[in-house]
C-alpha positions in Angstrom: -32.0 25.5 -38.9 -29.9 23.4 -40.9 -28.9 20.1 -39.4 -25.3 19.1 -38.3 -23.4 16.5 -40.7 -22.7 13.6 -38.8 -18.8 13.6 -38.2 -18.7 10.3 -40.4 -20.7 12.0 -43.2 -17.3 12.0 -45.8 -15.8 9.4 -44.3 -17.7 6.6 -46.1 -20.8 7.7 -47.8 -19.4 9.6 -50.7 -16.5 7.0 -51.5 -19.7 4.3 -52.0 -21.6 7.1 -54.0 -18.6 7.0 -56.0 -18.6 3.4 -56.5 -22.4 3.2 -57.0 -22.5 5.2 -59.7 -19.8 3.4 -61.2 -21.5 0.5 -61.1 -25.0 1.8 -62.2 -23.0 3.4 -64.7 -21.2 0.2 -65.9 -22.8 -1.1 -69.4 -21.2 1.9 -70.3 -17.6 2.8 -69.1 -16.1 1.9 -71.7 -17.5 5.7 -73.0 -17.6 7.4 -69.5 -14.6 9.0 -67.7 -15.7 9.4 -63.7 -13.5 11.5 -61.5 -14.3 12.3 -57.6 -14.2 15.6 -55.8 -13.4 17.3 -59.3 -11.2 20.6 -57.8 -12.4 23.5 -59.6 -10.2 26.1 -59.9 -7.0 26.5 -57.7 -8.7 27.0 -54.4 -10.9 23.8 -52.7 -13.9 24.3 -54.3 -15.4 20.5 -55.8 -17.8 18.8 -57.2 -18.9 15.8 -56.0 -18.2 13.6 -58.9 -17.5 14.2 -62.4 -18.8 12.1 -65.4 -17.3 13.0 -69.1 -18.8 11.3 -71.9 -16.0 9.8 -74.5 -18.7 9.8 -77.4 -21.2 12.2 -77.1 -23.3 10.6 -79.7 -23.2 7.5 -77.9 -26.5 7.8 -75.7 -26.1 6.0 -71.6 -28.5 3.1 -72.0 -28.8 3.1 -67.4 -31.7 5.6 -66.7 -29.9 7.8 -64.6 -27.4 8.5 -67.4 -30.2 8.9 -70.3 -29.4 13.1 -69.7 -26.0 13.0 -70.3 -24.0 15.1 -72.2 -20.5 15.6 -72.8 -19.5 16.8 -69.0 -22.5 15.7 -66.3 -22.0 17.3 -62.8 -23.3 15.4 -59.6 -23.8 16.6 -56.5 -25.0 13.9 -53.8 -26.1 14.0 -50.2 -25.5 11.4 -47.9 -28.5 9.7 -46.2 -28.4 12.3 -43.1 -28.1 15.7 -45.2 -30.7 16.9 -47.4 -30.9 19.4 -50.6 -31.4 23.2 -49.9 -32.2 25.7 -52.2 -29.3 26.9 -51.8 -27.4 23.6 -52.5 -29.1 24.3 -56.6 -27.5 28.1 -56.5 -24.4 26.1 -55.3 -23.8 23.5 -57.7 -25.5 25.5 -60.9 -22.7 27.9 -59.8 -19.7 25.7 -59.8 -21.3 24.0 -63.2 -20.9 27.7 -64.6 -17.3 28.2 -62.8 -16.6 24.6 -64.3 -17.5 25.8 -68.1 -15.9 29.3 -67.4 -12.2 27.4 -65.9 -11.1 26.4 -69.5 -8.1 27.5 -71.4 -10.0 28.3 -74.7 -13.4 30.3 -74.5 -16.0 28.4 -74.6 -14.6 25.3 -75.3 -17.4 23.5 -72.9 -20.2 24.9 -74.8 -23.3 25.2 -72.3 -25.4 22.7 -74.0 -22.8 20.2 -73.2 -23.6 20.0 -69.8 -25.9 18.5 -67.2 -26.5 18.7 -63.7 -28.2 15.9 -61.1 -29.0 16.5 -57.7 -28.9 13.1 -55.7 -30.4 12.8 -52.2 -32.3 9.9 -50.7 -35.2 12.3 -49.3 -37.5 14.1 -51.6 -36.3 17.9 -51.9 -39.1 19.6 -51.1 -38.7 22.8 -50.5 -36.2 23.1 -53.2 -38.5 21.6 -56.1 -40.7 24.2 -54.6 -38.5 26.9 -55.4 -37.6 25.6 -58.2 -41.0 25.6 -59.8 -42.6 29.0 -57.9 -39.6 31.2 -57.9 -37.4 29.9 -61.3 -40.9 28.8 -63.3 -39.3 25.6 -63.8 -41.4 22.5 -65.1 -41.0 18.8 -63.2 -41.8 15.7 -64.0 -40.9 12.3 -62.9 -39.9 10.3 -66.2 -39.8 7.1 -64.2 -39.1 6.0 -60.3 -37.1 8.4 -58.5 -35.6 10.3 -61.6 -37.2 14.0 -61.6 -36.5 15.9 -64.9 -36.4 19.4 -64.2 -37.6 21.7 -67.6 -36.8 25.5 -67.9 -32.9 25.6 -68.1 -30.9 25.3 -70.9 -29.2 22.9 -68.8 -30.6 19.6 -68.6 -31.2 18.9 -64.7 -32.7 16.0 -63.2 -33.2 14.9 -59.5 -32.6 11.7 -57.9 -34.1 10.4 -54.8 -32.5 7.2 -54.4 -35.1 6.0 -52.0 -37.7 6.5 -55.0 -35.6 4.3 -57.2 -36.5 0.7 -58.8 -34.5 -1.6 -57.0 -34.7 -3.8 -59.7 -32.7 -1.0 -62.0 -31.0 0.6 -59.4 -30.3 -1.8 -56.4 -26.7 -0.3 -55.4 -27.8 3.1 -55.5 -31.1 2.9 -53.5 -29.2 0.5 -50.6 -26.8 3.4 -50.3 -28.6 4.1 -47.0 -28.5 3.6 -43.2 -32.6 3.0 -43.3 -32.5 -0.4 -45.1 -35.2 -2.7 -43.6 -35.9 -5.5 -45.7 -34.1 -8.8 -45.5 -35.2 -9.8 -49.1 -32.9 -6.3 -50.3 -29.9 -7.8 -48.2 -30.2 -11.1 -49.8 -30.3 -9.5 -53.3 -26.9 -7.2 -52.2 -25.1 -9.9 -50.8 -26.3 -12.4 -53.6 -25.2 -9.7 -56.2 -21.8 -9.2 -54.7 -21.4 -12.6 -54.9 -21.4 -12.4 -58.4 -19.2 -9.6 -58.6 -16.6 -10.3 -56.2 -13.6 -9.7 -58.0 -14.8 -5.7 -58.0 -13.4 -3.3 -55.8 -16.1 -0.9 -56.5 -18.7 -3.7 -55.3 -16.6 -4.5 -52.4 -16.8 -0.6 -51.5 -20.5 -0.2 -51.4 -21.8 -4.1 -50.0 -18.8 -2.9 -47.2 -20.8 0.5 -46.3 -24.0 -0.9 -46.5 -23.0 -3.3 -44.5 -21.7 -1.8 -41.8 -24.6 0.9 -42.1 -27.1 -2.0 -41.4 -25.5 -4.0 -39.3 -28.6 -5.2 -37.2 -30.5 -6.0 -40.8 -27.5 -8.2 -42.3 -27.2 -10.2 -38.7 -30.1 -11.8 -39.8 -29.1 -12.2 -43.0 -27.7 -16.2 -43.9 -24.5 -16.2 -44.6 -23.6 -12.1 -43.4 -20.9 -13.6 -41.0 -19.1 -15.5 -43.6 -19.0 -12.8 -46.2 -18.3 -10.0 -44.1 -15.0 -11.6 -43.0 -14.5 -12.4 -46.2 -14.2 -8.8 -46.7 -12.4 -7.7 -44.2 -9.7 -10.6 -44.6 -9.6 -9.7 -48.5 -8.7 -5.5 -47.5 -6.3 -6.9 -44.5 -4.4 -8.9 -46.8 -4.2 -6.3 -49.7 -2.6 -3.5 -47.1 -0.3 -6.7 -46.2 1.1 -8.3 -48.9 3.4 -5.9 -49.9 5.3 -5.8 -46.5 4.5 -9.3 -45.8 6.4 -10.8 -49.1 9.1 -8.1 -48.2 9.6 -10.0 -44.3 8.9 -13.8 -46.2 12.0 -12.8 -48.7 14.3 -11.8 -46.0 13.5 -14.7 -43.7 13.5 -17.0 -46.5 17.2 -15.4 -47.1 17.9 -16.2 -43.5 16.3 -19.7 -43.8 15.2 -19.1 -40.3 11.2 -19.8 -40.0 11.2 -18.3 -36.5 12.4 -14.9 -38.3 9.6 -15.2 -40.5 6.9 -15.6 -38.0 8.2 -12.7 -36.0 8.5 -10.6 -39.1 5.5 -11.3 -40.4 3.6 -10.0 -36.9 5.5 -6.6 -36.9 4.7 -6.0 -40.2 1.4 -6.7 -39.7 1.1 -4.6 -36.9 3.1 -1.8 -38.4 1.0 -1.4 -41.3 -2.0 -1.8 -39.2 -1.1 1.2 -37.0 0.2 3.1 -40.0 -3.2 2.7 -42.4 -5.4 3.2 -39.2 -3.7 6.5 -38.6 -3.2 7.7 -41.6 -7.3 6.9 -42.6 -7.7 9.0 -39.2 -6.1 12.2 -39.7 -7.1 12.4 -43.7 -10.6 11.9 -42.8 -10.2 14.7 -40.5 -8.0 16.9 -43.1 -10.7 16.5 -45.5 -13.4 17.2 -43.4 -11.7 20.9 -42.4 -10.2 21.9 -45.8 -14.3 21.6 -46.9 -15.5 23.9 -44.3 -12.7 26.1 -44.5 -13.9 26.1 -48.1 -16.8 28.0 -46.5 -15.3 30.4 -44.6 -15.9 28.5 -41.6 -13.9 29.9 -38.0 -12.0 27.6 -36.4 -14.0 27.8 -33.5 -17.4 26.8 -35.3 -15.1 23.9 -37.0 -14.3 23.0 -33.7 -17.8 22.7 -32.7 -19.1 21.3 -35.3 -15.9 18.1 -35.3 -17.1 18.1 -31.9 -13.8 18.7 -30.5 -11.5 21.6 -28.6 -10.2 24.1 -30.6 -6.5 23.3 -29.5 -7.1 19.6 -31.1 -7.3 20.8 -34.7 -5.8 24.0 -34.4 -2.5 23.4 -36.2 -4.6 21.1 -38.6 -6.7 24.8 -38.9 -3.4 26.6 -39.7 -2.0 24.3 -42.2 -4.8 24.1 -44.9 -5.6 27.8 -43.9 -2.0 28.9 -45.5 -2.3 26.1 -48.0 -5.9 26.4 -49.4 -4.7 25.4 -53.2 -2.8 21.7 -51.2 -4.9 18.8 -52.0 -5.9 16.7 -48.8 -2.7 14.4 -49.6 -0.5 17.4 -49.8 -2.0 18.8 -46.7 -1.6 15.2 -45.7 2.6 15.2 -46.7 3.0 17.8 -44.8 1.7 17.4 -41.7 3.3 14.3 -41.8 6.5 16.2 -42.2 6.1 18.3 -39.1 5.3 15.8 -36.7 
């Protein structure tokens, strides 16, 4: 039986993927378009992440990129779900639905496209499949990176745990298994270096908060982690907070600053924690409504009464073409 995504599977895993890849991917974004949860079609059916090359001649010099074509489909699993066989019927379906959804015929020709598979355990069962029931060849061309032969699609596997962490350091931390202090000292050093990035920030914040226990005993954690969490507080500030300093500048009352400054920061506190909340949770329904799934088994698997989600149920069931911000808007708008 399959296992049960943990209920914070979405909530920060696939954001870091996103930003991992980014940064694997970075020698060369000046030539790479990325774009997460591509929708296909007008119903919520998406693909993980989305990479379009600018210049197809141009070849990716980072090894996970050496397959690209012109549009390269990913499909990653956190570090608690695993690849099925019927994961590769999934995704090698919605790379077909992605060539087919075009307003010219075929103006994605097939051999423009690629598919990877990213999981941090070794598919097993699937690669078996792959190779008894499709006939397809495998090879791994270098540490983690599977090639799969026998498609006219170019496919290739990753198994970030397999990966050289001296090529691919982000990508193989991605995980909630990370044991070695020498790895944290190389994340933490490298983020050092790149603290200015938001897609950096992203991924040494998940990993970090994945691994808490490792990175306590890390030199240094403490200071950098607040460092963190001060930089994101003040961003979600400093809008309102120059807003309240303006007013009680206007004033030229200090104790009117002081006091707006704490409702603001309280307000917007309340506001982003909610809001994260409930979009969390409207994503994490609209993707298993996506698969037919009852409200009752939702329930179950949210771990959570029916009642709880059922008007969350009802809205993205009338509005499955709604984005999770739209679905977002207007639940908002009934409350």
């Amino acid at each position: 039986m399959k296992q049960k995504k943990k209920g914070t599977d979405v909530t920060y895993w696939h954001p870091a993927f996103y930003a991992g890849i980014q940064i694997e991917l970075e020698a060369d974004a000046d030539n790479l378009v990325f774009e997460n949860e591509h929708q296909l079609g007008t119903k919520p059916m998406e693909i993980d992440v989305l990479i379009i090359k600018k210049e197809t001649d141009r070849p990716v010099k980072k090894n996970l990129g050496r397959i690209f074509k012109k549009h390269n489909i990913i499909e990653y699993k956190s570090p608690d779900d695993f690849l099925s066989v019927d994961d590769f019927y999934k995704v090698y379906g919605y790379t077909c639905f992605y060539k087919a959804d075009t307003r010219y015929v075929n103006s994605i020709p097939a051999d423009e496209l690629t598919i990877t598979f990213v999981s941090e355990k070794y598919p097993r069962k699937m690669i078996a499949h792959l190779k008894n029931v499709k006939k397809y060849q495998i090879a791994e061309k270098e540490k983690g990176i599977y090639y799969v032969y026998g498609d006219l699609i170019p496919i290739q596997i990753l198994v970030t745990k397999k990966l050289s962490a001296e090529e691919n350091l982000w990508l193989k931390s991605l995980t909630n298994k990370l044991n070695e202090p020498e790895t944290a000292e190389k994340l933490i050093e490298n983020y050092m270096d790149h603290k200015e990035s938001s897609l950096h920030r992203s991924m040494i914040e998940t990993i970090m908060r994945a691994n808490q226990k490792l990175f306590k005993e890390v030199n240094g954690m403490s200071d950098i982690f607040m460092e963190i969490v001060q930089e994101k507080f003040d961003r979600k500030l400093k809008e309102e907070v120059d807003k309240a300093v303006e007013a009680a500048v206007e004033a030229a009352v200090e104790e009117a600053t002081e006091k707006a400054v704490k409702e603001t920061t309280e307000k917007n506190t309340a506001e982003v924690t909610a809001k994260t909340k409930l979009t969390e949770r409207i994503s994490l329904i609209r993707k298993k409504c996506a698969r037919n799934k009852p409200l009752t088994r939702i329930a179950d698997d949210l771990e959570t009464d029916t009642e709880e989600i059922r008007s969350l149920y009802d809205v993205i069931s009338k509005n499955p073409d709604k984005t999770t911000e739209e679905i977002y808007q207007i639940v908002s708008a009934e409350a």
